[in-house]
LOSE-434405 format. One line per 10 residues: their letters; for each residue x, y, z of C-alpha. Coordinates in Angstrom, 3 decimals. Layout:
A) X Y Z | ...;
***
This chain:
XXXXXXXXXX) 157.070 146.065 43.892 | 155.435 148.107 46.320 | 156.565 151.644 46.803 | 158.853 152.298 50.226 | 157.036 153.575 53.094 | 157.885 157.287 53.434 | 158.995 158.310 56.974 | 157.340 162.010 56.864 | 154.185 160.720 55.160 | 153.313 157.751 57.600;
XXXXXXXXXX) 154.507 160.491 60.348 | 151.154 162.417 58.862 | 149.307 159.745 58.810 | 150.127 158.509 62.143 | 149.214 162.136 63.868 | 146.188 162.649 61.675 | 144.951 158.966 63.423 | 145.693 159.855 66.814 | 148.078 156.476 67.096 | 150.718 157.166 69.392;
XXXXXXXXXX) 154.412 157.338 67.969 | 158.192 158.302 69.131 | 160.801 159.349 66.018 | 164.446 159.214 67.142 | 167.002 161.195 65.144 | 170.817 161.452 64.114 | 171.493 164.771 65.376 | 175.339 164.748 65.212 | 177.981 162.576 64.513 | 181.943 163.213 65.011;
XXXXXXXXXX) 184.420 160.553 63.495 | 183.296 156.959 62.176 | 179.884 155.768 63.272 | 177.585 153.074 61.629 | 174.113 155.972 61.070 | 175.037 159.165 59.692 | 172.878 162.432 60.198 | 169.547 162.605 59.908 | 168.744 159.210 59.754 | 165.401 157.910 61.417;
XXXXXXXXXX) 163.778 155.410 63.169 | 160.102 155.998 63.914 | 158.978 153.493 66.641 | 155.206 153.268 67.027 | 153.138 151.905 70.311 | 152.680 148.489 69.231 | 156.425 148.125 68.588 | 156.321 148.295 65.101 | 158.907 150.529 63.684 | 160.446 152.489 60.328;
XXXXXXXXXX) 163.772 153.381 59.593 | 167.165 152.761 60.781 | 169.469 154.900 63.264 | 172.375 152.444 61.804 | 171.382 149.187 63.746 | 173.132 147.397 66.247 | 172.843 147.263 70.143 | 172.845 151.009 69.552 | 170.059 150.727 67.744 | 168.137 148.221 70.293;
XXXXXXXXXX) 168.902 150.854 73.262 | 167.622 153.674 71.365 | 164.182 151.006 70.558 | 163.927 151.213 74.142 | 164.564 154.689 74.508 | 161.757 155.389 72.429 | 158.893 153.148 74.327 | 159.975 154.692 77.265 | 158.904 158.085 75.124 | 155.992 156.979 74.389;
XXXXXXXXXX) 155.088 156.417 77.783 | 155.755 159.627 79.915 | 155.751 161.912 76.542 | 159.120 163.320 77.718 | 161.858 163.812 74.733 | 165.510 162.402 75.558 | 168.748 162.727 73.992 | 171.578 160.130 73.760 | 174.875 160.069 73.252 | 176.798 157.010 72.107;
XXXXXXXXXX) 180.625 156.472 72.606 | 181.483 153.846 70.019 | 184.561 152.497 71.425 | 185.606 149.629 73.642 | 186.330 151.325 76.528 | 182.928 153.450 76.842 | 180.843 151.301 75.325 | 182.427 147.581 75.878 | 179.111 145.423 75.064 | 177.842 147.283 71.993;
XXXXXXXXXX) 179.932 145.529 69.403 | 180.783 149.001 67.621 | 184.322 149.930 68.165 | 183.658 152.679 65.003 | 185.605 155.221 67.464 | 183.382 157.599 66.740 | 180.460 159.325 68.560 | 176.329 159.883 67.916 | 174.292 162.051 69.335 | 170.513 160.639 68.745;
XXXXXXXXXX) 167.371 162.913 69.964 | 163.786 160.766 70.396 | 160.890 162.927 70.954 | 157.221 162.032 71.084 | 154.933 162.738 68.068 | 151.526 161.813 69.772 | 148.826 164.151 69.292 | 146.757 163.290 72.776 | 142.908 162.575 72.107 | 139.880 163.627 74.036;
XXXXXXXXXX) 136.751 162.297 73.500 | 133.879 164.804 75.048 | 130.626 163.220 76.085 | 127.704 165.698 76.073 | 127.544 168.614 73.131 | 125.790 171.112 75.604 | 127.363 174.689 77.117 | 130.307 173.267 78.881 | 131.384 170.959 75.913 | 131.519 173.869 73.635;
XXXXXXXXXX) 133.906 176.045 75.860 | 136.079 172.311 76.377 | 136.149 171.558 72.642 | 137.819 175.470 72.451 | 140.122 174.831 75.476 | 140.967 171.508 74.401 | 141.980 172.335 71.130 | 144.039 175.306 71.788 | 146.009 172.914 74.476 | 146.995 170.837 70.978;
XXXXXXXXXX) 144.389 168.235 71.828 | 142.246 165.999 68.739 | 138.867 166.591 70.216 | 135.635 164.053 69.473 | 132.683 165.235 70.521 | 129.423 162.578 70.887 | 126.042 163.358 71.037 | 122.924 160.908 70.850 | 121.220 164.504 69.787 | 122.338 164.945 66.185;
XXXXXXXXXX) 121.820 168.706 66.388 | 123.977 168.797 69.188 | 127.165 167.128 67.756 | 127.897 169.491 64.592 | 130.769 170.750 62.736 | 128.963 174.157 62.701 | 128.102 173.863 66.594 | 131.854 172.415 67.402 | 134.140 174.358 64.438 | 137.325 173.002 66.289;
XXXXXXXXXX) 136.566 170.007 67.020 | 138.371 167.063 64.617 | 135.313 165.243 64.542 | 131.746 165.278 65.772 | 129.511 161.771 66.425 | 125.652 161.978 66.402 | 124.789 158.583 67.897 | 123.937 156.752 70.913 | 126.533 156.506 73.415 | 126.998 152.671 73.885;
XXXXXXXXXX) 127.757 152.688 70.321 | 130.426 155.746 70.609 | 132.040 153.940 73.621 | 132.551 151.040 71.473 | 134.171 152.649 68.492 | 136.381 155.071 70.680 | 139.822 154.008 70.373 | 141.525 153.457 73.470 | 145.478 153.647 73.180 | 147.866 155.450 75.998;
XXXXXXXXXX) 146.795 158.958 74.616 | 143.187 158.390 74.929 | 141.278 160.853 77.479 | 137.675 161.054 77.815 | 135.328 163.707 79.491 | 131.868 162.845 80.390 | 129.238 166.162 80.454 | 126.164 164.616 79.076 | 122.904 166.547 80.161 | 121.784 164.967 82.840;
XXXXXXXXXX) 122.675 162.071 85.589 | 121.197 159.180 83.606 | 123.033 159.909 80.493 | 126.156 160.121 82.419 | 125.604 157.120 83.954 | 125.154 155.113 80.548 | 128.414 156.623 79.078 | 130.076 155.227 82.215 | 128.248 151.559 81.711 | 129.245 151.484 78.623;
XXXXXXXXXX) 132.709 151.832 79.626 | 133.513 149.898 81.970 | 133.138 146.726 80.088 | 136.490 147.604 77.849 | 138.255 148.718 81.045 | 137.130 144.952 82.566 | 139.191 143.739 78.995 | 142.192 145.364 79.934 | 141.743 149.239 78.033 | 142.930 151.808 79.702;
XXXXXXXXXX) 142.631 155.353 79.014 | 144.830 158.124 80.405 | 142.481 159.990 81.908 | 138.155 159.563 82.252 | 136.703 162.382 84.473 | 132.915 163.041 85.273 | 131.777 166.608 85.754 | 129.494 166.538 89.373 | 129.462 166.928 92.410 | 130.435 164.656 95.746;
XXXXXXXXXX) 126.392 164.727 96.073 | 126.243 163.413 92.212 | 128.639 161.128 92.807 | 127.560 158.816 95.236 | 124.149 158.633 94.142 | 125.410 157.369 90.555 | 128.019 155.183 91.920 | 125.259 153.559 94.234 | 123.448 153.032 90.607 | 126.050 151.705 88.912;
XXXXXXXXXX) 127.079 149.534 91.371 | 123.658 147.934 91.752 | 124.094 147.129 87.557 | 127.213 145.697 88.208 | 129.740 148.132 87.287 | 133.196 147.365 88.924 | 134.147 149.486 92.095 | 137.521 149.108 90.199 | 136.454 151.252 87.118 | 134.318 153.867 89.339;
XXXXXXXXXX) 137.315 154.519 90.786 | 139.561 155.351 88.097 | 136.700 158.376 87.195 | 138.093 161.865 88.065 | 135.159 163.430 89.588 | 134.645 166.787 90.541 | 137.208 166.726 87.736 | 139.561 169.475 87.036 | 141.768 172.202 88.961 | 139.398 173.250 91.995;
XXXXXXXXXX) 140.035 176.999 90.580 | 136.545 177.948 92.325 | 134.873 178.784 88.581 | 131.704 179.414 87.937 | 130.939 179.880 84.125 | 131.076 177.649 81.717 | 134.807 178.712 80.199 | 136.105 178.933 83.909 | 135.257 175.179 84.198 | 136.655 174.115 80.743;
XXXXXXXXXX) 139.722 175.886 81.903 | 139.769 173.957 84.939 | 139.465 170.806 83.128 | 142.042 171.265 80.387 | 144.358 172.369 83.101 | 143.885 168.874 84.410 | 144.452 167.191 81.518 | 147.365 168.977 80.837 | 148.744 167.954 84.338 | 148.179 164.524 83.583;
XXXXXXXXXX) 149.861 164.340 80.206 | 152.547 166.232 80.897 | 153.193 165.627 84.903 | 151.748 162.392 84.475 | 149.411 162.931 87.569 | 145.932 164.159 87.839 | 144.564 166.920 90.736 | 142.703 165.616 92.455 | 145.179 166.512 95.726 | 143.874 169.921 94.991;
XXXXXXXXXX) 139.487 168.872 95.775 | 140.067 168.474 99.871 | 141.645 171.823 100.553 | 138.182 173.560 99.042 | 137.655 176.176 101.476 | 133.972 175.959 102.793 | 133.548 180.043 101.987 | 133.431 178.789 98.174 | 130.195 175.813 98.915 | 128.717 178.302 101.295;
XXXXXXXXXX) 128.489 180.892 97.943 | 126.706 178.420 96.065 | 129.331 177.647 93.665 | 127.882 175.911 90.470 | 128.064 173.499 87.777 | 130.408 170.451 88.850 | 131.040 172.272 91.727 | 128.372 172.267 93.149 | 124.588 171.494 92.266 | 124.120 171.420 88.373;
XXXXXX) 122.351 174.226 87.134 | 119.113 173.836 85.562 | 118.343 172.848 81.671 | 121.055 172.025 79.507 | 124.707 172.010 81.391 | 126.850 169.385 79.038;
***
């Protein structure tokens, strides 16, 4: 017989994969109820689940509790009256009360295109923000443990190939800083065939320019890449903070990705209300031209 899945150990497992999961808890009981404290039910993104909160319609509201947490990443906390007056279609008439916290346990994912200057400072950023970073390079001596310490994994290959092993689930974000404007372009090809199949990723931003942009989109479009993807790609990505150096911009970008996750809405609002003081300085990197050599 096999041995029973252990909650805590597929909980590991789970965050150490980057798949997407909500665990609702007993908290507190008070009289007769059908869970007790501390019981579990672990409810991942597919709609599989572990564990038991004690069944029931009680159990089937706090199901749906927990997809909704897995959607927005925002904990909630319920409270069950189990009589027939407050709770008349639940079939429980224990005459007790629950108290049942769900929280998320996703660890979000960011997948960083490019293993240049800027990538390093993101894969710091990222990190610190509690993100599992992947860092691809087609240059194997760019994509290193040694050259990205805090990154969870690093991916020497080409990047059709990385596009196609990425996972894509609702805590999937990607960044593409490649080195130049081709290599950009071919991470973004590559991708837009699994968005045409339905994958969606939470966030995909481009560092650039407006300049960089149109010229690429013009390319893309010509090879057939849906308007409809181009337009889900967050570029000048970021907070438009007005930075410079390398860290300012992974700052920028992290802060965006943080938006999203938690606020559930990106920034770009923030882009049109650039004062033209800032483009009349010369501001760099995705803010402006790219600067020369090796940028990401």
């Amino acid at each position: 017989m096999p041995r029973p899945v252990d909650l805590f150990e597929e909980i590991v497992r789970l965050r150490a994969a980057g798949i997407p999961a909500a665990l609702a808890t007993i908290v507190g009981t008070r009289g007769s109820t059908p869970g007790r404290t501390s019981m579990r039910l672990l409810v991942l993104e597919d709609g599989t689940f572990l564990g038991t909160v004690g069944g029931g319609c009680l159990e089937a509201e706090v199901y749906d509790t927990a997809l909704q947490v897995l959607a927005d990443e925002q904990p909630r906390s319920l409270t069950f009256r189990l009589t027939e007056q407050d709770s008349p279609d639940s079939g429980l008439l224990c005459g007790g009360e629950v108290t049942i916290f769900v929280e998320p346990i996703t660890t979000p994912a960011l997948w960083i295109f490019g293993g240049g200057h800027v990538s390093k400072a993101l894969c710091q950023v990222a990190a610190l923000a509690g993100f599992r970073v992947t860092v691809v390079d087609d240059r194997p001596d760019y994509a290193t443990a040694e050259r990205f310490p805090e990154a969870q994994a690093t991916l020497a290959m080409d990047y059709p190939a990385a596009t196609a092993a990425m996972p894509i689930r609702s805590n999937s974000y990607a960044v593409v800083v490649t080195r130049g404007h081709r290599e950009d372009g071919t991470v973004l090809a590559s991708l837009a065939p699994r968005f045409a199949q339905g994958e969606r990723l939470r966030f995909l931003g481009m560092i650039g320019s407006r300049t960089k942009q149109a010229l690429l989109w013009r390319e893309l479009t010509a090879e057939g890449v849906a308007e409809a993807f181009l337009a889900t790609v967050r570029t000048p990505m970021g907070a438009n903070l007005g930075g410079r150096s390398h860290e300012e911009i992974a700052v920028a970008v992290v802060a965006e990705l943080i938006a999203v996750r938690r606020r559930g809405q990106d920034l770009a609002d923030m882009w049109p209300e650039a004062k033209p003081r800032a483009r009349e300085e010369g501001v760099r990197g995705q803010f402006g031209e790219q600067p020369p050599g090796e940028v990401g």
